[in-house]
N, C-alpha and C positions, 0 to 999 in steps of 0.2 A: 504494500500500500504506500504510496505517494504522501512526503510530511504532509502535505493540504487536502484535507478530506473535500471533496468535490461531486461526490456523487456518494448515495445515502440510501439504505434499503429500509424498509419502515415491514416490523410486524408486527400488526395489531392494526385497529382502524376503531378505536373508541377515540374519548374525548382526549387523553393524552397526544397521541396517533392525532390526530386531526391539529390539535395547536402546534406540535414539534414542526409538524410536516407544512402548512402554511406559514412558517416563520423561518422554513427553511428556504422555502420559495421565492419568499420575497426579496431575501439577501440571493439568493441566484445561486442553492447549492440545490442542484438534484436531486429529487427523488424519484430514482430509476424501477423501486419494484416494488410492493405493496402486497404483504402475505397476511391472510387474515382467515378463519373459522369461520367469517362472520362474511356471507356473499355479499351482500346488500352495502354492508356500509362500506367492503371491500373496494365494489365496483363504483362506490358514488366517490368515495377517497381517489382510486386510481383515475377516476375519468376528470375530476377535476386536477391533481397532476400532473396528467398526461401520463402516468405510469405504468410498467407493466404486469397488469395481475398476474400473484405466484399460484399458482393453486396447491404446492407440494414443497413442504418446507427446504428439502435437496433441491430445488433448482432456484435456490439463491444465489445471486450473482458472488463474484469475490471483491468487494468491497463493505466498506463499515455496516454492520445491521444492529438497527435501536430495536430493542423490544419493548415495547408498548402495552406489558400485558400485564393481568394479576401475580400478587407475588406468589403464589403456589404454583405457575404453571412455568416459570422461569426456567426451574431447574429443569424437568423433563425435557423442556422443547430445546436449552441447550445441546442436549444428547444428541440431537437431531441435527442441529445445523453444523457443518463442516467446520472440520475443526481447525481450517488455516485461514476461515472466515473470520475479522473482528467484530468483536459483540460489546454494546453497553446494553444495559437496562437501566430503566427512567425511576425504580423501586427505590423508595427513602428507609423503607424496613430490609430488605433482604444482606447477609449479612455476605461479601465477596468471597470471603475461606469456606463457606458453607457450600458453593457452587462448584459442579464439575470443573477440575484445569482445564484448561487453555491458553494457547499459544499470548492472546489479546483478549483480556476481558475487564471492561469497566462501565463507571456508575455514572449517570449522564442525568441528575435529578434535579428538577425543575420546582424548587418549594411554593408552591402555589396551587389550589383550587381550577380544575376547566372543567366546565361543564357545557352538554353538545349544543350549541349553537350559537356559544357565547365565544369569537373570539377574542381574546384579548392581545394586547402589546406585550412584548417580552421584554421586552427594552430592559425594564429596572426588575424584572423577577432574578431571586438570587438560584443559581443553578451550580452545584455539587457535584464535585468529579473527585472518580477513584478509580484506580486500575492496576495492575500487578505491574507494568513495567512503567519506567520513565517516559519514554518513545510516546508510548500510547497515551498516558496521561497528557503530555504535552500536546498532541493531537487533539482531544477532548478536550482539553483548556481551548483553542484556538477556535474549535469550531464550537463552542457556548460564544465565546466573545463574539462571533459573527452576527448572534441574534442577542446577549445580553451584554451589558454592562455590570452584573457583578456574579463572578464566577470564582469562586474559591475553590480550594482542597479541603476535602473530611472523609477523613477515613471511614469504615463503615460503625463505629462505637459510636463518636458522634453523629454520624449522620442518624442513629437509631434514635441518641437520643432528640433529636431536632424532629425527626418521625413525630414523636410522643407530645412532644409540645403544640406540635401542629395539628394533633388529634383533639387536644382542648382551644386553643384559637379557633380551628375553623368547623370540625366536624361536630365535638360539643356544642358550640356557641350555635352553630346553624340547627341543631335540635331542640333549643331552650328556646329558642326564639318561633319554629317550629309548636313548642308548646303553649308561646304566647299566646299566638294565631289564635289554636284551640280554645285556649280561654276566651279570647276576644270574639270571636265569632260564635260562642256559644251565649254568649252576654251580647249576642247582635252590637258590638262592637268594632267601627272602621279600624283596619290596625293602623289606615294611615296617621291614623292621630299620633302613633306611636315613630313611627320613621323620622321625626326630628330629633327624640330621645335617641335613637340608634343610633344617628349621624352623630351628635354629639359626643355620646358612650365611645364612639373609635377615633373622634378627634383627639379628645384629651387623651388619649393612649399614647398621643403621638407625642414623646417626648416628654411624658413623664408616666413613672411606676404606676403601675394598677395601684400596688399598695396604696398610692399617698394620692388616688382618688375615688377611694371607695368612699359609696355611700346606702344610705336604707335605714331600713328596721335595724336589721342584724348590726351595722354598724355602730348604729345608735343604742342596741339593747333595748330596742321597745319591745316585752316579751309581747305587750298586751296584743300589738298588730301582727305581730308571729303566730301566736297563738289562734288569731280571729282568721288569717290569710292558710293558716295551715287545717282549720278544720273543714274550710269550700274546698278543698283537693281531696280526690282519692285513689288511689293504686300508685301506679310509677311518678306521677306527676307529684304526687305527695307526697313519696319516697324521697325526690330529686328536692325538692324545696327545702325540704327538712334537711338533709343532710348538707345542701350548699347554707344553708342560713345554720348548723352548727359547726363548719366550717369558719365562716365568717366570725361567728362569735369566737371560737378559738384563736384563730390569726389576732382577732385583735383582743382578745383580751388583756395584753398585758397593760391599754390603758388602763384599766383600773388601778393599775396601782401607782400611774404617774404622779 
């Protein structure tokens, strides 16, 4: 393989698959072939491309192939592709030592949310590279830089733990808020009334500690509105309440004894 990656195999054709590959396009790096289980989003990914659909994971061409796919399916379909083929995968969990050897193999992850038909600018998304030799890392640095501006090294310990952080920023928070809904729409309640609080809640995020702007009951120790907010829940949603609001009381209780 040529130090400048210049042509690019894509397997997978979800929502990852779909932002790599349009952001590779635009910077003017090829996507020559498109392997996917999945026909439909296979043939709508290749055709816009212009790529060539793989139908059999052996007739990947020999140059760079991203995998785009869940992390339990990594390992297997490595077994599969030619072993003087380079491979990353786009996985913030899967751990590299855990993975079949190979000649070329690294981690090419994109810490960020895509969801299908949303896409986004990569410009400022931070994207994570790891690989077993020098060569190859350096290559994976250069072709991130082509679509992002900030592209570091992490091994795969941190990158697991940057995983986990990312599972409470975005997957939590988009289920809590998820549950707002519920409430609100059960109390015939527009949520838009709530969308300036959210906008807010992520501003002041920006450039200072959760800690030092938390607010509420729980902060305040009101048990009385804990109390009255915790007995209208019931099953999971009152599980979750309860436990983030004795949470809260814990983190802070050492004011009390300021």
């Amino acid at each position: 393989m040529s130090s400048e990656i210049t042509q690019i195999s894509i397997v997978g054709s979800g929502n990852v698959a779909q932002q790599l590959a349009m952001s590779f396009k635009d910077k003017g790096i090829q996507i020559t072939a498109i392997y996917s289980r999945n026909e439909t989003s296979r043939k709508e990914l290749a055709s816009i491309l212009g790529a060539e659909e793989i139908l059999e994971i052996n007739q990947l061409p020999q140059q760079l192939c991203i995998l785009c796919i869940p992390d339990d399916a990594i390992s297997n379909l490595l077994e599969e592709i030619a072993g003087q083929i380079p491979v990353a995968y786009t996985s913030g969990a899967v751990n590299l030592n855990d993975l079949p050897a190979r000649k070329e193999l690294g981690v090419f992850y994109p810490l960020q949310t895509f969801t299908k038909g949303r896409l986004l600018d990569l410009s400022n998304v931070p994207f994570f590279i790891e690989s077993n030799s020098d060569s190859f890392t350096s290559q994976l640095f250069d072709l991130a830089y082509k679509i992002s501006s900030q592209v570091s090294y992490a091994n795969s310990e941190k990158r697991s733990e940057m995983h986990l952080s990312a599972i409470f920023v975005n997957n939590f928070t988009n289920h809590i808020i998820y549950l707002a809904q519920e409430i609100a729409e059960k109390n015939e309640i527009d949520f838009k009334h709530f969308e300036p609080l959210l906008e807010e809640t992520i501003a002041k995020l920006k450039g200072n500690k959760a800690f030092n702007i938390q607010t509420g009951p729980a902060k305040r120790k009101d048990f009385k509105v804990i109390s009255q907010q915790s007995i209208k829940l019931k099953g999971s949603t009152k599980t979750i309440y309860d436990t983030i609001t004795a949470s809260i009381l814990k983190t802070y209780s050492q004011d009390d004894k300021l």
